[in-house]
Short mmCIF file of the C-alpha atoms (twelve columns), coordinates in Angstrom:
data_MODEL
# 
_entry.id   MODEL 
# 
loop_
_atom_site.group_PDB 
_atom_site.id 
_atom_site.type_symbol 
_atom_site.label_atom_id 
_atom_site.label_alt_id 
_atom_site.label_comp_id 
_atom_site.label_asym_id 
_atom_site.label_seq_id 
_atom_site.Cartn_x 
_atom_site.Cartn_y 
_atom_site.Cartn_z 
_atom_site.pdbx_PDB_model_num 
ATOM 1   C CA . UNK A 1   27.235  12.410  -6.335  1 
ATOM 2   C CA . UNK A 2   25.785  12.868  -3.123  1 
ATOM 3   C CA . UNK A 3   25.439  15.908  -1.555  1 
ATOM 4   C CA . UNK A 4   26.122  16.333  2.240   1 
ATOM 5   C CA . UNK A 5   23.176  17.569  4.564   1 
ATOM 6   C CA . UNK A 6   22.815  19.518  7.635   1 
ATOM 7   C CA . UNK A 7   22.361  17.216  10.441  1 
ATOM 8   C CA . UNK A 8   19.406  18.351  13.155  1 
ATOM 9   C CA . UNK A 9   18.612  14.968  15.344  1 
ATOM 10  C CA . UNK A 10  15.501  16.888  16.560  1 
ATOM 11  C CA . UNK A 11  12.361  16.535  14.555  1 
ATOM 12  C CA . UNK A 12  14.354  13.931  11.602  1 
ATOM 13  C CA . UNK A 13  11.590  11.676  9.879   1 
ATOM 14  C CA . UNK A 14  14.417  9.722   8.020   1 
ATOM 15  C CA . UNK A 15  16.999  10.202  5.017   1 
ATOM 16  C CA . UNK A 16  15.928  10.378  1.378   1 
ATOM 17  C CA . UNK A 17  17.938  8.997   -1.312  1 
ATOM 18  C CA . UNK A 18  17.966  10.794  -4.882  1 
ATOM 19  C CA . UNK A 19  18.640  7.933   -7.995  1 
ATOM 20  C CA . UNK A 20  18.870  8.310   -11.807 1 
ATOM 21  C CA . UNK A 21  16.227  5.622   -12.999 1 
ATOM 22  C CA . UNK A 22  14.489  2.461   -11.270 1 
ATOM 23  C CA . UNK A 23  17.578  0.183   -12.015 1 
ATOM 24  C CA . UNK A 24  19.461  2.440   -9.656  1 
ATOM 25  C CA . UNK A 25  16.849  2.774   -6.572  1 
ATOM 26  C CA . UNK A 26  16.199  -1.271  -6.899  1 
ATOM 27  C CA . UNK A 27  20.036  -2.108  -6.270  1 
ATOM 28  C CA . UNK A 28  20.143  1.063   -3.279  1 
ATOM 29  C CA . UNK A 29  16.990  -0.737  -1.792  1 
ATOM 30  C CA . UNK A 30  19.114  -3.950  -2.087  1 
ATOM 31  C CA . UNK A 31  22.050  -2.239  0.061   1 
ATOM 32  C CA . UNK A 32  20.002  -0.725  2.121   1 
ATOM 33  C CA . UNK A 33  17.771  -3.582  2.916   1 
ATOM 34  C CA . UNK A 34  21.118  -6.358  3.354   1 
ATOM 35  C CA . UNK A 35  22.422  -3.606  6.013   1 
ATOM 36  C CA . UNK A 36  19.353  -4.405  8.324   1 
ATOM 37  C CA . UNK A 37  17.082  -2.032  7.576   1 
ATOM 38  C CA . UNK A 38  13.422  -2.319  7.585   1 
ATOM 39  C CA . UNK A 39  11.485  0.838   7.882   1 
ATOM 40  C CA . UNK A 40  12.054  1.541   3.789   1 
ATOM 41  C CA . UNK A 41  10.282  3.427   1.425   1 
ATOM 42  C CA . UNK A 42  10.241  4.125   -2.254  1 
ATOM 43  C CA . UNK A 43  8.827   6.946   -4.475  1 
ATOM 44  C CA . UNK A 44  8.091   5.941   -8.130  1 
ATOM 45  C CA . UNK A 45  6.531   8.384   -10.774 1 
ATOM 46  C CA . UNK A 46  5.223   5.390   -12.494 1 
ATOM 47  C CA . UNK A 47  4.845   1.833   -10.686 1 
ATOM 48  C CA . UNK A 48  7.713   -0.565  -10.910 1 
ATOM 49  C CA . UNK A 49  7.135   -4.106  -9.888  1 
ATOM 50  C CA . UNK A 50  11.028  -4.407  -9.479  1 
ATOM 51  C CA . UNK A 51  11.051  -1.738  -6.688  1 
ATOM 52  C CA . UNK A 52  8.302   -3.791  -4.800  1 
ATOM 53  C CA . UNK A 53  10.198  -7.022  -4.930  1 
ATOM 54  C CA . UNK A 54  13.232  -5.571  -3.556  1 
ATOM 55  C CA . UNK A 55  11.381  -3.589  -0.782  1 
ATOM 56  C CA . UNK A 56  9.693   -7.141  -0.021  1 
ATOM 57  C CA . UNK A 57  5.879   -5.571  -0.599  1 
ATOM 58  C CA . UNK A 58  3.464   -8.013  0.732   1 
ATOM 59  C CA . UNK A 59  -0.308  -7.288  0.315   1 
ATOM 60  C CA . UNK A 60  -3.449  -8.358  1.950   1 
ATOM 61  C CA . UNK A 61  -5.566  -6.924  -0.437  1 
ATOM 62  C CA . UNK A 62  -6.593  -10.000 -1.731  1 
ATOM 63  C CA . UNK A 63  -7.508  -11.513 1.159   1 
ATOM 64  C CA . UNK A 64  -9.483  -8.703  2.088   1 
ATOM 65  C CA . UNK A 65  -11.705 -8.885  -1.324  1 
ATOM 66  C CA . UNK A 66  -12.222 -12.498 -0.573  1 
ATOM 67  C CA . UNK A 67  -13.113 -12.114 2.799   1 
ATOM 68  C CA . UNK A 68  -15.735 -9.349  1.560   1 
ATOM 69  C CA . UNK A 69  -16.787 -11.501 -1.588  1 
ATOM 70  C CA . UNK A 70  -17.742 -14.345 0.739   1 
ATOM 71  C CA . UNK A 71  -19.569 -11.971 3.277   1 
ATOM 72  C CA . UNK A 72  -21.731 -10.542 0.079   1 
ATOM 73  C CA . UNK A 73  -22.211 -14.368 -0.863  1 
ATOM 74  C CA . UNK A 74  -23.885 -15.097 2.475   1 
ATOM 75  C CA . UNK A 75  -25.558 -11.799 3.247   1 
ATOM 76  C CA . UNK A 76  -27.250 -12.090 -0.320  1 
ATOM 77  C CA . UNK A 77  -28.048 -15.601 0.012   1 
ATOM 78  C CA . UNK A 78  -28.954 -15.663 3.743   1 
ATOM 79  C CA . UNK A 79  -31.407 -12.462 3.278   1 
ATOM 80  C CA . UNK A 80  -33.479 -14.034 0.383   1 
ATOM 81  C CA . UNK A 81  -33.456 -17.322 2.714   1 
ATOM 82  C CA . UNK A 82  -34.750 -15.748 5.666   1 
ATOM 83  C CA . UNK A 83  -37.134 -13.673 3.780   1 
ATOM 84  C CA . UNK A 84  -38.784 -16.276 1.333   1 
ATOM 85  C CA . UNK A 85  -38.188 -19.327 3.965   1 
ATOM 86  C CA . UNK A 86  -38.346 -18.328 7.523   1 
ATOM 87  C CA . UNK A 87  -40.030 -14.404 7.670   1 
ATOM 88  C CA . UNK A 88  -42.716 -14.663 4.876   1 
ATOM 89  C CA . UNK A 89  -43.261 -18.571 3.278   1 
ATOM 90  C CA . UNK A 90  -45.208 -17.737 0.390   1 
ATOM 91  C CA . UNK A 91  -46.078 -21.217 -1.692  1 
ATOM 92  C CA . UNK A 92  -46.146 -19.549 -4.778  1 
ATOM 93  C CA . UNK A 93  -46.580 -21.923 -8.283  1 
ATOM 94  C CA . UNK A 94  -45.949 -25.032 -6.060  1 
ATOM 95  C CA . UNK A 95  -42.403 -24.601 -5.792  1 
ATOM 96  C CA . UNK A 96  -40.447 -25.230 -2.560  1 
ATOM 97  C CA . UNK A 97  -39.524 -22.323 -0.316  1 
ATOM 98  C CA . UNK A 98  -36.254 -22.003 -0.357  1 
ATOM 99  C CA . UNK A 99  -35.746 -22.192 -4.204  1 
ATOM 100 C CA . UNK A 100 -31.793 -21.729 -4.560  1 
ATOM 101 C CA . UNK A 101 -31.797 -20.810 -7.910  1 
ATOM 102 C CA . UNK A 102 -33.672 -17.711 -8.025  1 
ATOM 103 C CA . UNK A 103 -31.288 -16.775 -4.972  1 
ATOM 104 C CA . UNK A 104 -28.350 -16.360 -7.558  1 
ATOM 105 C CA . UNK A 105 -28.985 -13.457 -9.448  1 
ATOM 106 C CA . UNK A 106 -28.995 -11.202 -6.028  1 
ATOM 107 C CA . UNK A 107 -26.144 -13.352 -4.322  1 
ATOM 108 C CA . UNK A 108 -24.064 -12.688 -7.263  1 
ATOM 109 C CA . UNK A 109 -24.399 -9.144  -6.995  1 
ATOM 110 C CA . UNK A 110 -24.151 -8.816  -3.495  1 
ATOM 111 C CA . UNK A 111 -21.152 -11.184 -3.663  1 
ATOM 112 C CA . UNK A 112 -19.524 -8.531  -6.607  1 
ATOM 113 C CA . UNK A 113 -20.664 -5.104  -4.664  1 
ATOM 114 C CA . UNK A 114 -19.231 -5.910  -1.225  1 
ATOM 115 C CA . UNK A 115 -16.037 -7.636  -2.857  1 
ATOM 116 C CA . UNK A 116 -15.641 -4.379  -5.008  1 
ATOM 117 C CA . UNK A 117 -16.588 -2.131  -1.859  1 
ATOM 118 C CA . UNK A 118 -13.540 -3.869  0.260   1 
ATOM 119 C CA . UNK A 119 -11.403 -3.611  -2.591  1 
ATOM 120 C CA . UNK A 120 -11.648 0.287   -2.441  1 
ATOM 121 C CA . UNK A 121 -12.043 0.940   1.394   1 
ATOM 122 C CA . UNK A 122 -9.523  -1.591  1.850   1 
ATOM 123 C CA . UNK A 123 -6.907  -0.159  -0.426  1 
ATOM 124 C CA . UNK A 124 -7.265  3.409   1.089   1 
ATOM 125 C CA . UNK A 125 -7.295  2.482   4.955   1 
ATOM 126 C CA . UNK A 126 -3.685  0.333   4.093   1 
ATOM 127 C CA . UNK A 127 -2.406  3.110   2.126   1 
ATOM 128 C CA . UNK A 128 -3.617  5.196   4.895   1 
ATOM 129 C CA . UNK A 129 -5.682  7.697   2.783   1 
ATOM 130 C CA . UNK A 130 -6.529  10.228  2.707   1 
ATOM 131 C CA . UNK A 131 -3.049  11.621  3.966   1 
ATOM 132 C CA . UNK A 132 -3.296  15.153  3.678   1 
ATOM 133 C CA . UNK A 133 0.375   15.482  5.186   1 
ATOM 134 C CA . UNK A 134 3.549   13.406  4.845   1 
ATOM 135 C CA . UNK A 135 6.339   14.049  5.849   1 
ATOM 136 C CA . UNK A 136 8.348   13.548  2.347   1 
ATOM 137 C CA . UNK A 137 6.536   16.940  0.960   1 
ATOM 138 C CA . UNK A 138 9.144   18.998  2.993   1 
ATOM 139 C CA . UNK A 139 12.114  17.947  0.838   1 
ATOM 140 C CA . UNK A 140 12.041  20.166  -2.283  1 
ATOM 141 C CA . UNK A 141 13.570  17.780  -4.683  1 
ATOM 142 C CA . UNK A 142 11.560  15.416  -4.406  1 
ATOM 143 C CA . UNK A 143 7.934   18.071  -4.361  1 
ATOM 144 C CA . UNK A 144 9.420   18.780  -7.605  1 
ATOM 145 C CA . UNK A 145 10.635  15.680  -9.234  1 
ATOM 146 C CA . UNK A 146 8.913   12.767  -7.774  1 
ATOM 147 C CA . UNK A 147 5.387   12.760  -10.318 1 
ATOM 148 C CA . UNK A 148 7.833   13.291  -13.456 1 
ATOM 149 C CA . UNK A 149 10.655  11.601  -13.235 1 
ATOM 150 C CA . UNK A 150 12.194  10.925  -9.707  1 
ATOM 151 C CA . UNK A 151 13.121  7.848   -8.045  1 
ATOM 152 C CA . UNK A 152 13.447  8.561   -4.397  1 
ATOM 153 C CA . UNK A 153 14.411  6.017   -1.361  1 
ATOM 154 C CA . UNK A 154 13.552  6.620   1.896   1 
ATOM 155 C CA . UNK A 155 14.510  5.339   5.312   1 
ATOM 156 C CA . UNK A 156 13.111  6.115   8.566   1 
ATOM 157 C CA . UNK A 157 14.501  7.376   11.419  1 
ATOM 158 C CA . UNK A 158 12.343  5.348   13.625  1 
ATOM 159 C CA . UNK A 159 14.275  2.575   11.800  1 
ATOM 160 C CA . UNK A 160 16.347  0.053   14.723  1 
ATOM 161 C CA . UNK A 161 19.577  0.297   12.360  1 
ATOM 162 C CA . UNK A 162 18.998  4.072   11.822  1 
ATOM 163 C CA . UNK A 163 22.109  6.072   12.508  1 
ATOM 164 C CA . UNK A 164 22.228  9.027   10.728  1 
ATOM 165 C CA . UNK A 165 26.005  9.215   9.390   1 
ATOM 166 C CA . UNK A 166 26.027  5.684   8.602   1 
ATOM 167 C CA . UNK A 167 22.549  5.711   6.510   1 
ATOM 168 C CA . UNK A 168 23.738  9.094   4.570   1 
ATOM 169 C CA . UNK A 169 27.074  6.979   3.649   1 
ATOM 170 C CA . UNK A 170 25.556  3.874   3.065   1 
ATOM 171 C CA . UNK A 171 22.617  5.745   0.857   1 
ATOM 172 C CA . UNK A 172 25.462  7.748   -0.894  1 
ATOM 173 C CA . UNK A 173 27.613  4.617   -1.525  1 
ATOM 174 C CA . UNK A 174 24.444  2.865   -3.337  1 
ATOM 175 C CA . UNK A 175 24.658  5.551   -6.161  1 
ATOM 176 C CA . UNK A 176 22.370  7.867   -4.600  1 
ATOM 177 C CA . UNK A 177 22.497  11.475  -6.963  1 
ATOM 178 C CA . UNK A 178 21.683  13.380  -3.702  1 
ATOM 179 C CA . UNK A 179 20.668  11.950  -0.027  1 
ATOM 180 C CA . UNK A 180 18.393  14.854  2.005   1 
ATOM 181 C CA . UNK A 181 16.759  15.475  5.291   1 
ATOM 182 C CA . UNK A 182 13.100  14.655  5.908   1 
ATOM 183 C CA . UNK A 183 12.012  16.285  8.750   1 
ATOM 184 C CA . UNK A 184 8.886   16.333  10.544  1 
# 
């Protein structure tokens, strides 16, 4: 049952929706999302892949770690190049210069460190971390539920559809235990 909420326009980050289990927050994403709204969040204590399908979750994560796989592939192999080919041609054992095949060993490390590297950096700069304030950490229920066993939806204010009666009804409507303030 939802519980009504002061109202205060002034300083409102968005509404936050209480549900039971994941089942429940999936199908009040699905309402929420088929009345228009974008700016959506959810709050998991463990991951659920059903959550992200319903909020739409698309990642560039991959591309990223391809993008900085490649860039290791040609900094490692373009390096040794220069160096044993171009900067200092050493004829060593009769072989030619720019002998490819000793060239892996480095180019496959380089190709593995910067892919890794982008992997991490890139994962914290899109989850924009570190965060050392959110907004969500001013509603108690979810400071004190969310890492255990809370599944919380959240939509923001900044949201085009966002008007704040019709969210708290429509969030309440979607089997929400308890819909709260988030303010800034």
């Amino acid at each position: 049952m939802a519980h009504p909420v002061e109202h205060n326009d002034e300083g409102l980050y968005g509404l936050m929706a209480e549900y039971a289990d994941a089942d429940g927050l999936v199908q009040g994403i699905k309402k929420i999302r088929q009345a228009g709204y974008k700016e959506v969040d959810a709050f998991t204590p463990q991951p659920e892949h059903a959550v992200n399908d319903a909020l739409g979750a698309k990642t560039i994560i991959p591309w990223i770690v391809l993008a900085g796989g490649v860039a290791g592939l040609l900094i490692g192999f373009g390096l040794q190049y220069w160096s044993s080919a171009i900067a200092y041609p050493l004829n060593v054992g009769g072989r030619p210069l720019n002998s490819w095949i000793s060239f892996l060993p480095v180019t496959f490390e380089m190709t593995v460190l910067l892919a890794g590297l982008s992997a991490v950096f890139g994962t914290l700069a899109l989850a924009g971390l570190p965060m050392p304030y959110h907004p969500v950490f001013n509603v108690p229920k979810f400071t004190e539920k969310n890492s255990r066993d809370g599944f919380f939806l959240l939509v923001k204010a900044e949201d085009p559809h966002f008007d704040y009666e019709q969210t708290q009804f429509l969030m309440s409507q979607s089997g929400a235990e308890g819909v709260y303030d988030v303010p800034k």
